[in-house]
N, C-alpha and C positions, 0 to 999 in steps of 0.2 A: 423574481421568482427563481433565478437559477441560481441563486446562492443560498438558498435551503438547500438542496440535495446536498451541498459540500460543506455548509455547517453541522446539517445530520452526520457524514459521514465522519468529520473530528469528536462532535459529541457522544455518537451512539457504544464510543470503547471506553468513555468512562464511568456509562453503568455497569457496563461490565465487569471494570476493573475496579469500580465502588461494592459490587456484589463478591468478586474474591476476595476485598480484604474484610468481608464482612464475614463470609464465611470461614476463613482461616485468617489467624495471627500473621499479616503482613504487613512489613512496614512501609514505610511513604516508598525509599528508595526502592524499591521490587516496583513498587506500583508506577513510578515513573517510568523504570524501563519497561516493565508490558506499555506502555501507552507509547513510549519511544521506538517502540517495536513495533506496536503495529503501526504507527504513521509513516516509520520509513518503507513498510513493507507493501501497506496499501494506497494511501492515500496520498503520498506524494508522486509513486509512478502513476497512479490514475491522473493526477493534475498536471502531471510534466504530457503524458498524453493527449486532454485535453487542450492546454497551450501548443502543444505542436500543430493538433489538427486545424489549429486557428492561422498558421504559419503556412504550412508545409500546404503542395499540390493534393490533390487527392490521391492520386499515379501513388505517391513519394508514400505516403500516407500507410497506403494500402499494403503499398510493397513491405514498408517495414514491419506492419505490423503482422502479415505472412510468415517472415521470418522471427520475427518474436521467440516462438517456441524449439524455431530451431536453437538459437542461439541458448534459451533456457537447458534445454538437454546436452546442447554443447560445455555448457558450465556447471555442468552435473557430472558430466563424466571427469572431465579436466581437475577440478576442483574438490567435488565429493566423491570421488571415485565409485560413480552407482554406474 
């Protein structure tokens, strides 16, 4: 049962991306990268996540994922200059 929520979470951005090329003239290549886009964006940090917390202490766990959003705004400012 816990590998449906993670095959939903790969399948659910190709009706998506099956619905914009329907709605507009897009070709395969566009369509591959939105899918390569959002898998690297969502659903590989949610799975490196889950494997950690299968790894990692709770303590450890916790702590990093605390700091998470620091480090997001840290790479905001450094990088995108917001």
């Amino acid at each position: 049962m816990r590998a449906l929520p993670r095959r939903m979470s790969t399948l659910l951005p190709i009706a998506f991306v099956l619905a914009a090329m329907a709605s507009v003239q897009m070709g395969a290549s566009i369509a591959k990268t939105m899918f390569l886009f959002y898998y690297l964006s969502t659903a590989l940090p949610y799975t490196l996540e889950m494997y950690a917390l299968t790894r990692l202490p709770a303590r450890t766990f916790g702590t990093l994922m605390s700091i998470e959003p620091a480090f997001a705004a840290l790479i905001g400012v450094v990088y995108l200059h917001e």
